[in-house]
N, C-alpha and C positions, 0 to 999 in steps of 0.2 A: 629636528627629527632626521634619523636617515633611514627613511624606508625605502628610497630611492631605488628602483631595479637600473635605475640606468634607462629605460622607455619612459619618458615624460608623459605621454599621454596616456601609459594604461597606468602609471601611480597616481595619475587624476583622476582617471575612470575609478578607484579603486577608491578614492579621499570620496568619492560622491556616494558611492554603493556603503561604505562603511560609514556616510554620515544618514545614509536612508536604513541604516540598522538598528536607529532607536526609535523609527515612527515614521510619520507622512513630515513634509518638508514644505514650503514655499518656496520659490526660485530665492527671497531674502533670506531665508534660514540655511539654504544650503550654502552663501555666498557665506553667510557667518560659519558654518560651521566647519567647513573646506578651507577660507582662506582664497578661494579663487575667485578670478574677476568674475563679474557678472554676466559677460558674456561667454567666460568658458564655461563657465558651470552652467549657462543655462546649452551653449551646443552640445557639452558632454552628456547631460541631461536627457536631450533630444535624439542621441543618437543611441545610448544606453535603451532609450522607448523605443525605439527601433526595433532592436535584437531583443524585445521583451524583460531584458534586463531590471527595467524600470516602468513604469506603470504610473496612471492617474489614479486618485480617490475622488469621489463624488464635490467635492470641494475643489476638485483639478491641482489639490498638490501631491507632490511624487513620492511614490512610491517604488520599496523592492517589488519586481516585477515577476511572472508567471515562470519564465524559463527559469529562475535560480531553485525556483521547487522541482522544476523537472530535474536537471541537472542535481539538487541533493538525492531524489529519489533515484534517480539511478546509482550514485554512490550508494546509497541505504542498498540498493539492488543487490551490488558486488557483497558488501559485506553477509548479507542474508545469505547467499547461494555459499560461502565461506563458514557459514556455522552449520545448515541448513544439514548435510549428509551426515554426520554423526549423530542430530536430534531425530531425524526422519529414524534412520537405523535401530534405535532406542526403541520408538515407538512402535515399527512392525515390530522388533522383539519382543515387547512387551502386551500388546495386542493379537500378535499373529498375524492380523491382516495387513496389504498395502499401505504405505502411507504416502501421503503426496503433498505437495506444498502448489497452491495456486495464486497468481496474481493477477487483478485487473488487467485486460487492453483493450477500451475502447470498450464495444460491445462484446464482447468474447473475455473468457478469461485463458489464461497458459498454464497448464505445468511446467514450473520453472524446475522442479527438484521431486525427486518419489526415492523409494527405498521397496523395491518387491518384494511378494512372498518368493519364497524359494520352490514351491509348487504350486499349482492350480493355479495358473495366470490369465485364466479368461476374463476374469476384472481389472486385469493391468489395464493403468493409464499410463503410457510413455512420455517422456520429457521431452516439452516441445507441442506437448497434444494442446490442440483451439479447441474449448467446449464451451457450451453453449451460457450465457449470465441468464438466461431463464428458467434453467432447472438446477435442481443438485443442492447441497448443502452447502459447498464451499461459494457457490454461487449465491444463497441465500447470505453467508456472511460479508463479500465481500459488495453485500448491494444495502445491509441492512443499513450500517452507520453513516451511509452516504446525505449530502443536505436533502430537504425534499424535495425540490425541484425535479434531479439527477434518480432521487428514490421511485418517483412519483409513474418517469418515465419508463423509468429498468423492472416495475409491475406489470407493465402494458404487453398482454400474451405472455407473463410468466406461468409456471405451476405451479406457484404459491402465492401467497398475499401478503398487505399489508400489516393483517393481525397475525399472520407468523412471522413477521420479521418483528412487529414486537414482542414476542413471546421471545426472539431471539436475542435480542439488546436488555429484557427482563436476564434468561440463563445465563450467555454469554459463549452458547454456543449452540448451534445445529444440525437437525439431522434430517434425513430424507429417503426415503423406504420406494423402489421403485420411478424414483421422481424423475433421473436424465435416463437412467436405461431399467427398464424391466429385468427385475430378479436383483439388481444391484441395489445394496443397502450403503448409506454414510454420515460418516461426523464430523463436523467441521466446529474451529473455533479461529477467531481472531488473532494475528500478526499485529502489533501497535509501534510505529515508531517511533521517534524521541519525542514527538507534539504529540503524541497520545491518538493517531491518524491511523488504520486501518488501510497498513499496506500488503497483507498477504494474507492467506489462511491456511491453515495446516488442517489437512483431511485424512481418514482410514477409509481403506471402501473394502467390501468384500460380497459373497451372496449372501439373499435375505438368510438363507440356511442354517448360516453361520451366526451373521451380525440379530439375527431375529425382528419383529416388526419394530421392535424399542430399544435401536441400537445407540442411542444414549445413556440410558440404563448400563449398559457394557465398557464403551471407554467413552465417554465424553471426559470424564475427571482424565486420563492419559493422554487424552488430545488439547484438552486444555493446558495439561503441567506445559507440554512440548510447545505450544503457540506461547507460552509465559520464557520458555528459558530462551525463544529464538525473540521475542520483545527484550528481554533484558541483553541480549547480545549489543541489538541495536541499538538500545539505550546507553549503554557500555561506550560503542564507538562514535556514538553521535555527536 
């Protein structure tokens, strides 16, 4: 082979991470499947688990590690915020109201991307805005499809429940009348990336005035098409 960069030990860090790409590993599996001594592969191994690279499974053999999901997820990042201003813009055209794109951090979610009305912006949410994972629609989606553990938790002092987030994984998308701010009405539906993982949501908000108490009824189907064309983007580049 000449995969060779010329750096010997990150084309071996690289023979390990590309032989932990078809499953969990034994230090013997990896010596087979690499070609390298036994003691490199097991240092490379160790130092790879280090920087999270690498990782155990309950059996203690190795595995791809937690930073290579972060590391894709923020690549999935850049690509999303790249489609993300043309689909938002559709959507307030098509709806009239705000549209916004939110994603997870932590306990708080971000607007990473919006598209304004062009008048009556007291419902503007700016990019960059920290709101709160306990209220709101977009907050309801991006807690719904989480495991339970993580679901169980992100409940604890919400303004919704359990039996609306499955109401929400039944539609596949949600809404919320008053729920983060008084007078504000929204719709939210799922962002999926290439593993079929709920990395963002794409929201409308506007007053109840406009959106009315059953602003799903009005665009959920528009908020959904938009969260489908910004998934197939990802899908596309993944």
């Amino acid at each position: 082979m000449d995969n060779s960069s010329g750096v010997g030990v990150l084309d071996k860090a690289a023979l390990v991470l590309s032989a932990l790409e078809s499953g969990p590993a034994t230090l013997a599996g990896l010596v087979g499947a690499t070609g390298l001594a036994r003691p490199t592969a097991h240092r490379l191994a160790v130092a790879l688990e280090h920087h999270r690279m690498v990782a155990r499974d309950m059996q203690g053999r190795f595995i791809l590690g937690p930073r290579l999901a972060e590391l894709a997820a923020a690549a999935g990042e850049d690509r999303l915020l790249a489609t993300a201003g043309p689909v938002l813009t559709h959507l307030r055209d098509i709806t009239g109201e705000s549209a916004q794109l939110y994603r997870r951090q932590g306990d708080m979610r971000i607007c990473v991307a919006a598209a304004e009305r062009l008048s009556g912006l007291r419902d503007t949410v700016p990019v960059g805005s920290t709101l709160t994972m306990k209220a709101g629609s977009s907050a309801q989606i991006l807690l719904a499809w989480e495991e339970p553990e993580r679901l169980h938790r992100g409940l604890q002092g919400a303004r919704f429940t359990a039996t609306a987030l499955s109401g929400v994984r039944r539609r596949g998308w949600a809404q919320s009348i008053g729920e983060r701010e008084p007078g504000v009405a929204s719709v939210s539906a799922p962002v999926r990336g290439p593993s079929n993982r709920v990395v963002a949501a794409v929201s409308v908000s506007g007053p109840i005035e406009r959106l009315t108490r059953h602003p799903g009824r009005m665009h959920a189907q528009a908020v959904i098409d938009s969260a489908a064309r910004l998934s197939e983007a990802l899908r596309r580049s993944g």
